[in-house]
TORSE-624680 format. One record per residue (C-alpha): residue number from 1; x, y, z. Coordinates in Angstrom, 3 decimals. Layout:
N
+-----+----------+----------+----------+
:   i :       c1 :       c2 :       c3 :
+-----+----------+----------+----------+
: NUM :        X :        Y :        Z :
...
+-----+----------+----------+----------+
END
This chain:
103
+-----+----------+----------+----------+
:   i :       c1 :       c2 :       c3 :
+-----+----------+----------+----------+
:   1 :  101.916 :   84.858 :   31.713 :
:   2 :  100.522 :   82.086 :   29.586 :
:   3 :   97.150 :   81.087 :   28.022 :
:   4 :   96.480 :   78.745 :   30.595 :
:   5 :   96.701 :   81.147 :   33.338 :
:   6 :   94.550 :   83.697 :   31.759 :
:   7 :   92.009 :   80.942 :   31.011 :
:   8 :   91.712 :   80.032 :   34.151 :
:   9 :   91.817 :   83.464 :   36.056 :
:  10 :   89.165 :   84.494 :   32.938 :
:  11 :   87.161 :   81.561 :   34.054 :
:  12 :   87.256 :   82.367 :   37.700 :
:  13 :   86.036 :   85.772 :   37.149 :
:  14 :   83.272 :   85.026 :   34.890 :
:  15 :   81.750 :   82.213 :   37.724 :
:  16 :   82.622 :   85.057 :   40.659 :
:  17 :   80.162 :   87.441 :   38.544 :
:  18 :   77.506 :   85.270 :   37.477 :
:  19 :   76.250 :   81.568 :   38.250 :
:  20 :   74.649 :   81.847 :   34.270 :
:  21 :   77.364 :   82.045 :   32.534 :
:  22 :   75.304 :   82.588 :   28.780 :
:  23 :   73.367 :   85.817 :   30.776 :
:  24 :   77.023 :   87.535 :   30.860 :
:  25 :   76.835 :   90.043 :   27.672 :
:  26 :   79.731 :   89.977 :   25.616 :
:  27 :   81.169 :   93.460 :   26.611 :
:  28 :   81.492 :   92.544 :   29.941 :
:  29 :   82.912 :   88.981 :   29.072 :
:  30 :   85.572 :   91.385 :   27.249 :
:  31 :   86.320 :   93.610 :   30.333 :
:  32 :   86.776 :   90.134 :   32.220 :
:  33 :   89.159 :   88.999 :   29.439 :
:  34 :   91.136 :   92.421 :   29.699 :
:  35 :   90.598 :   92.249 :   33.866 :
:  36 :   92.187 :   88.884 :   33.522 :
:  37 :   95.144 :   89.765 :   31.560 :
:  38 :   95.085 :   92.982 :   33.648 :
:  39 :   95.540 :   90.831 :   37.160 :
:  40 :   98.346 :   88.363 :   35.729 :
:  41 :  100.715 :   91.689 :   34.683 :
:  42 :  100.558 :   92.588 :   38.084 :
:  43 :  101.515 :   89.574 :   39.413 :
:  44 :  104.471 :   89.015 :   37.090 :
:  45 :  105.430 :   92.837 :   37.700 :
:  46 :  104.846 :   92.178 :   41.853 :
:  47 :  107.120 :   89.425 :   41.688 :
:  48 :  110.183 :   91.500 :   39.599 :
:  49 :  109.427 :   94.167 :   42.249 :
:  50 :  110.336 :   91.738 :   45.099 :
:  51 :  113.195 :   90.039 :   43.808 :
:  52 :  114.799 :   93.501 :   42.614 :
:  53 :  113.464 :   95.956 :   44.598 :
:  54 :  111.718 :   99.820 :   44.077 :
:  55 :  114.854 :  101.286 :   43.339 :
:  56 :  118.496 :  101.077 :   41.867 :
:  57 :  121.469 :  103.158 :   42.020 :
:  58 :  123.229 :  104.525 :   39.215 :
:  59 :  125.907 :  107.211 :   38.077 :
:  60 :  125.039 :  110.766 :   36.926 :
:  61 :  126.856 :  112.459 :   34.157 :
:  62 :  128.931 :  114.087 :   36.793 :
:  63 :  130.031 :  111.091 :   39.224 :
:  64 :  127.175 :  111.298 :   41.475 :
:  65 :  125.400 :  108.708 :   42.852 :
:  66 :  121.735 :  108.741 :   42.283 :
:  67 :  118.652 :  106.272 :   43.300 :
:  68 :  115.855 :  106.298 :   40.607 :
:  69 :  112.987 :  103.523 :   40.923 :
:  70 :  112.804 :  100.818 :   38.798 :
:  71 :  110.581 :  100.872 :   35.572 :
:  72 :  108.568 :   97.359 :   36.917 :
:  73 :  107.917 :   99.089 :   39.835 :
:  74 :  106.200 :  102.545 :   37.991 :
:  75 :  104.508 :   99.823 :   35.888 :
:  76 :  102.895 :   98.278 :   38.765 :
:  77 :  101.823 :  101.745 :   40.081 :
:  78 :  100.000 :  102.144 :   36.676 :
:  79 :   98.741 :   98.875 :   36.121 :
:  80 :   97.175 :   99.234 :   39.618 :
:  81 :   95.400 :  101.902 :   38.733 :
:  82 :   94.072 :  100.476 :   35.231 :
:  83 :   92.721 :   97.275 :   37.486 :
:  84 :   90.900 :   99.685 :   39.722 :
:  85 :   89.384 :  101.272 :   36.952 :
:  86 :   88.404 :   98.241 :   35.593 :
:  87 :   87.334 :   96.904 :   38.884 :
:  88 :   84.994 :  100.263 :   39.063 :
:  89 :   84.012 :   99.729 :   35.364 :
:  90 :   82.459 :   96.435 :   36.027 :
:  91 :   80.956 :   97.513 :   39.633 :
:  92 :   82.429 :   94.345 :   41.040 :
:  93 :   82.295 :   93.814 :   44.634 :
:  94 :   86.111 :   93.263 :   46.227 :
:  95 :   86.224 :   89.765 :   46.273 :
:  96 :   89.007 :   87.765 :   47.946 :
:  97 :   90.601 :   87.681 :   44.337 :
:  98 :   90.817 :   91.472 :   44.908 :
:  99 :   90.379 :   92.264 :   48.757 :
: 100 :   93.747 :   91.904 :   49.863 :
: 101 :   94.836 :   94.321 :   47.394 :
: 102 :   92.486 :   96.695 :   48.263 :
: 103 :   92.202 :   97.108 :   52.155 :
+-----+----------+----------+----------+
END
């Protein structure tokens, strides 16, 4: 994730919710910003979830074999949720920049 990428998703959310962009009060230019940062985690963690996988395979103390999931993919679980609430908090509609996600 870079500035330019947040910039740009930030920007693209702020036209989706308003063609007046001065109207916008600053708090919910500020859950944009966070919305925006929020989104771009998700991707990053999406993509380490597809090239690794949910879950790896490990030793126990004893010799066993176990399968625990990966800490990306718990972080993506959570940072889903945090996006929804966000999402909520800002009584957006599902957009196409969301829809997929949601359906």
């Amino acid at each position: 994730m870079n500035k330019a990428e947040h910039e740009q998703l930030f920007a693209q959310l702020l036209r989706e919710d308003s063609d007046d962009l001065r109207s916008i009060p600053l708090r919910r230019k500020q859950l944009l910003g966070t919305l925006a940062f929020i989104i771009l985690e998700e991707r990053h963690l999406q993509e380490d979830v597809m090239q690794n996988g949910i879950t790896y395979v490990t030793t126990g103390d004893k010799g066993q074999e176990l399968q625990k999931k990966r800490p990306a993919y718990e972080e993506l679980k959570r940072i889903r949720d945090q996006k929804l609430r966000y999402v909520k908090e800002l009584g957006l509609q599902l957009s196409p920049l969301f829809a997929d996600e949601f359906d």
